[in-house]
N, CA, C and O of each residue as an XYZ file, in Angstrom:
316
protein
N      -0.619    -19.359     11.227
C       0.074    -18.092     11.116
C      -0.886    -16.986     11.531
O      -2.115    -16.957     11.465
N       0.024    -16.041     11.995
C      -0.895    -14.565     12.406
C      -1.132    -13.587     11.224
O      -0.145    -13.073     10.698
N      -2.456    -13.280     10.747
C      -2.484    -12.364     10.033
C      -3.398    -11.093     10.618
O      -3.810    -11.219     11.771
N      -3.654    -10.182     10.071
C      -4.286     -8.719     10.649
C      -5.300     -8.381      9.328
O      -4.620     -8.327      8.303
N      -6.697     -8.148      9.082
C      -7.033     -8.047      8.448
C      -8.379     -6.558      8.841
O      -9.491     -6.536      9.370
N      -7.438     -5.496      8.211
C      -8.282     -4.472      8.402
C      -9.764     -4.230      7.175
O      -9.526     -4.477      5.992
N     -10.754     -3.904      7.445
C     -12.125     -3.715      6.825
C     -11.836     -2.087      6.826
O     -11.164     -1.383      7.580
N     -12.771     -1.739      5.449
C     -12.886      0.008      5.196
C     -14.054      0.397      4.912
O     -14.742     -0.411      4.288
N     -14.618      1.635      5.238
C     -15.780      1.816      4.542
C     -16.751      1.065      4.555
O     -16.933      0.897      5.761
N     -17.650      0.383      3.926
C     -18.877     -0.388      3.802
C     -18.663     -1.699      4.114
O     -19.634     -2.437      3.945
N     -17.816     -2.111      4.459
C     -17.275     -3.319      4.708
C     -17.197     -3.451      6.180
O     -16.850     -4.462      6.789
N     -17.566     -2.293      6.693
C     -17.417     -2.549      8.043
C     -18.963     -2.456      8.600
O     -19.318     -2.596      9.771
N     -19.661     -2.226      7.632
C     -21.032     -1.700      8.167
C     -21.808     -3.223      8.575
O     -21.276     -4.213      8.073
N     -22.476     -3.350      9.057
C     -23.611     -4.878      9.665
C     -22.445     -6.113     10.021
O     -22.223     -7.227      9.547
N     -21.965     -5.468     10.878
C     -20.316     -6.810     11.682
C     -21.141     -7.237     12.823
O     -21.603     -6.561     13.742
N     -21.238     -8.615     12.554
C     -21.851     -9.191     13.520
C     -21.120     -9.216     14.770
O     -21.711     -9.324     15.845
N     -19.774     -9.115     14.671
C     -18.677     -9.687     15.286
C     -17.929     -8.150     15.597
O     -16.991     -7.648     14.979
N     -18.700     -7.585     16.797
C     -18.636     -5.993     17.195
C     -17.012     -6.281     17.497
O     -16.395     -5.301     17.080
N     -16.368     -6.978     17.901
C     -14.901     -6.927     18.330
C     -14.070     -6.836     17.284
O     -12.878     -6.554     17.414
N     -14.753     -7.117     15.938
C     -14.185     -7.348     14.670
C     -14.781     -6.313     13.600
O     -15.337     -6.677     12.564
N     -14.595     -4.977     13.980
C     -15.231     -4.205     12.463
C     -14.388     -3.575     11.958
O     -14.372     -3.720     10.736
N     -13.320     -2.619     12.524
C     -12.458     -1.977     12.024
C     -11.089     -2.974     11.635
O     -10.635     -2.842     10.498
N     -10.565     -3.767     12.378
C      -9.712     -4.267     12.246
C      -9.642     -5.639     12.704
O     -10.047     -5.644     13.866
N      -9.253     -7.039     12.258
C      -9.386     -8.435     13.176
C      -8.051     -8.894     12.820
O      -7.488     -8.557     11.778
N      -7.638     -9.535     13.550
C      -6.304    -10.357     14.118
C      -7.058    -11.521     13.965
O      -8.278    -11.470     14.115
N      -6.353    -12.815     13.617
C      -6.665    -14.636     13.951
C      -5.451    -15.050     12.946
O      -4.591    -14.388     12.366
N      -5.709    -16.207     12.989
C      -4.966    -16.970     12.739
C      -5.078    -17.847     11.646
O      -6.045    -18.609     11.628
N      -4.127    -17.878     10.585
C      -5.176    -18.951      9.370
C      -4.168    -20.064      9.104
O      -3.021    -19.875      9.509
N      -4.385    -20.927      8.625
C      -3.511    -22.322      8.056
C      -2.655    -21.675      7.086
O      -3.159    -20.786      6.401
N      -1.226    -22.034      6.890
C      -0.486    -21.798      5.932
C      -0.897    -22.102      4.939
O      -1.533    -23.153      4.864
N      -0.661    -21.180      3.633
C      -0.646    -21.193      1.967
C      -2.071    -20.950      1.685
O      -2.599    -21.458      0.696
N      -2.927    -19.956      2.766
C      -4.416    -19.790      2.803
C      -3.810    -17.987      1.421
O      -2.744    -17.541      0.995
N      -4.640    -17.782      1.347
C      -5.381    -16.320      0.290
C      -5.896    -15.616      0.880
O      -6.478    -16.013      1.889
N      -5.916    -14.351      0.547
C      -6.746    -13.065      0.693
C      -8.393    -13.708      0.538
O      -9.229    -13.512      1.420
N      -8.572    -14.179     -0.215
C     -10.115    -14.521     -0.631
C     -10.464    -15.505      0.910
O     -11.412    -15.196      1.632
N      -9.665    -16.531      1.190
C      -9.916    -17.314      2.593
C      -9.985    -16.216      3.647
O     -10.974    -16.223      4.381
N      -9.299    -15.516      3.773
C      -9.247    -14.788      5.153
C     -10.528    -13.865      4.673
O     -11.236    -13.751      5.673
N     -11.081    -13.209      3.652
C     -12.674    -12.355      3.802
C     -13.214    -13.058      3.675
O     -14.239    -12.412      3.454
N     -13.785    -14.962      3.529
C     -14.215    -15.285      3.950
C     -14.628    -15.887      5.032
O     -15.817    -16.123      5.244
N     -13.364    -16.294      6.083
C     -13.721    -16.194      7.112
C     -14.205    -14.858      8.002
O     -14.762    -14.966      9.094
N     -13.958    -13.827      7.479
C     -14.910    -12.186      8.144
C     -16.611    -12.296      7.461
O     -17.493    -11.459      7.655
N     -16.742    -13.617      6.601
C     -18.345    -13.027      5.896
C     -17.697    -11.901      5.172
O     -18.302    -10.880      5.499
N     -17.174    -11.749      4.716
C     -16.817    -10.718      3.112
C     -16.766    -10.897      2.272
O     -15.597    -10.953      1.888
N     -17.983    -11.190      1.020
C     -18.065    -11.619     -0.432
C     -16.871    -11.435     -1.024
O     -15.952    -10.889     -0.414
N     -16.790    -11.716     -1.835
C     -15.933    -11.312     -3.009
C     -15.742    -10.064     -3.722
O     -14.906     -9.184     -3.924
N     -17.346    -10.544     -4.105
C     -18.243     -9.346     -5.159
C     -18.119     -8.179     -4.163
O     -18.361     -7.147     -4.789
N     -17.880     -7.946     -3.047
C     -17.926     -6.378     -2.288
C     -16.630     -5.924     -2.341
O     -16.485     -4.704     -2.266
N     -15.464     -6.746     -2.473
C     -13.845     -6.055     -2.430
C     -13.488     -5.801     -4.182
O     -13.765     -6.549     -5.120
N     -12.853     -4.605     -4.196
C     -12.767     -3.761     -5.099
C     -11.002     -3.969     -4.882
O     -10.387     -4.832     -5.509
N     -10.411     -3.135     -4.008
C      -8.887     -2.789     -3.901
C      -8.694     -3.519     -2.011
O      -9.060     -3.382     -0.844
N      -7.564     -4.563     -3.248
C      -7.055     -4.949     -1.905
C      -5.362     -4.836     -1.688
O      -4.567     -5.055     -2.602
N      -5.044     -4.525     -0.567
C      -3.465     -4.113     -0.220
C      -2.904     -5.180      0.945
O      -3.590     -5.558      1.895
N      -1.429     -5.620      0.667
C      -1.009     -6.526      1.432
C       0.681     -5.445      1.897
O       1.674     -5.150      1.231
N       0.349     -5.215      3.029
C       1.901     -4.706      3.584
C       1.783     -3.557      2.990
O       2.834     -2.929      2.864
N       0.441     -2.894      2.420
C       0.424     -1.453      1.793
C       0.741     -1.661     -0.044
O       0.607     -0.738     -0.849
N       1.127     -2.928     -0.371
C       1.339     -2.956     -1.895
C       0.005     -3.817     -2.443
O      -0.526     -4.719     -1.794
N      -0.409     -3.381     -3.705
C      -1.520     -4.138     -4.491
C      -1.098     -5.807     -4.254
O      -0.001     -6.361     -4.176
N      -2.726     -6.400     -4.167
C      -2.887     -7.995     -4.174
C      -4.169     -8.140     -5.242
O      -4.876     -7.382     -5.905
N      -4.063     -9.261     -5.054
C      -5.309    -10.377     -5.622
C      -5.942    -11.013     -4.498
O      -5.472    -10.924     -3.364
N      -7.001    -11.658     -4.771
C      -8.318    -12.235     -4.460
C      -6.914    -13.661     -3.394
O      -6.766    -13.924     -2.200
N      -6.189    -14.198     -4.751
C      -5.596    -15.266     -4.931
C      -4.642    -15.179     -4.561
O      -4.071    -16.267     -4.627
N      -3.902    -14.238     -4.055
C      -2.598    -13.872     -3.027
C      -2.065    -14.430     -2.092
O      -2.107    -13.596     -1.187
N      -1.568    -15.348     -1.710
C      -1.250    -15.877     -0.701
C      -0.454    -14.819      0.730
O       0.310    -13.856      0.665
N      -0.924    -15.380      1.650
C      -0.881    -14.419      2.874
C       0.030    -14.850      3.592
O       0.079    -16.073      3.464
N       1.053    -14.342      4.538
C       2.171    -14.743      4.932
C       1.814    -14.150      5.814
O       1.119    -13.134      5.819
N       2.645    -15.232      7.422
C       2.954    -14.599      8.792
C       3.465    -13.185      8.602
O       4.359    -12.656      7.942
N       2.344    -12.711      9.621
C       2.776    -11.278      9.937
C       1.892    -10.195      9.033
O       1.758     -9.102      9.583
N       1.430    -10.302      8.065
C       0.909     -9.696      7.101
C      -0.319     -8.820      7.642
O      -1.077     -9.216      8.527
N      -0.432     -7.447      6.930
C      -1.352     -6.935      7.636
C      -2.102     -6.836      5.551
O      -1.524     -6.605      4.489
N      -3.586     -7.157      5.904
C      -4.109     -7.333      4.481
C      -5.687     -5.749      4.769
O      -6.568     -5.492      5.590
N      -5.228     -5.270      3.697
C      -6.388     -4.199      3.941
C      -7.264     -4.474      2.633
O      -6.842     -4.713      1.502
N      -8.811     -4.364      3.141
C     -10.277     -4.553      2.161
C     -10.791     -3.348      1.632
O     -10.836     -2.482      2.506
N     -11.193     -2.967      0.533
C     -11.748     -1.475      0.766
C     -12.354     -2.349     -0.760
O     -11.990     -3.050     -1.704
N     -13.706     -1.581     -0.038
C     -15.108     -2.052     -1.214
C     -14.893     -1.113     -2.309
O     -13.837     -0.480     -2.319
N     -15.808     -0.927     -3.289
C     -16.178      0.232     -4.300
C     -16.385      1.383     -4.515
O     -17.506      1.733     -4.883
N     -15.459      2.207     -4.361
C     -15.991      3.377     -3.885
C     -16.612      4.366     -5.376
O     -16.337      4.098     -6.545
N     -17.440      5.456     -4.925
C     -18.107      6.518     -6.285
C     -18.020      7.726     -5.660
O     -17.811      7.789     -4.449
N     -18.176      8.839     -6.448
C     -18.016     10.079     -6.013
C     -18.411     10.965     -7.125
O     -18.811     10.408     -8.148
N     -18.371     12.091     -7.097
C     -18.736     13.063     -8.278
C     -17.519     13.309     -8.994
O     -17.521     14.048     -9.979
């Protein structure tokens, strides 16, 4: 299946894979997770904070469906 997996913020910083920092397209085996697809980008765990599937809250453990666009966004702080 086709999924879209956009990176935010610090998550995009040291991408080995210059074609792949802001946003990557591939392809994963059916009944794969959010957690499978940042690990195939090299994206810990421990660095994703808020993750969004189709723009609505997910889990780690979410299963990912054709077509799905899945967004990463690390930890963010501020004053």
């Amino acid at each position: 299946m086709s999924v879209k997996v956009k990176l935010f913020s610090t998550l995009r910083e040291h991408r080995e894979d210059k074609d792949c920092v802001k946003e990557c397209s591939f392809d994963l085996s059916d009944g794969k997770t959010v957690e499978d697809a940042a690990r195939k980008l090299d994206v810990k765990k421990e660095d994703i904070k808020i993750i969004l599937i189709n723009g609505r809250d997910a889990e780690l453990d979410t299963e990912i469906k054709e077509g799905d666009v899945v967004a990463l966004f690390p930890p963010t702080g501020g004053m």
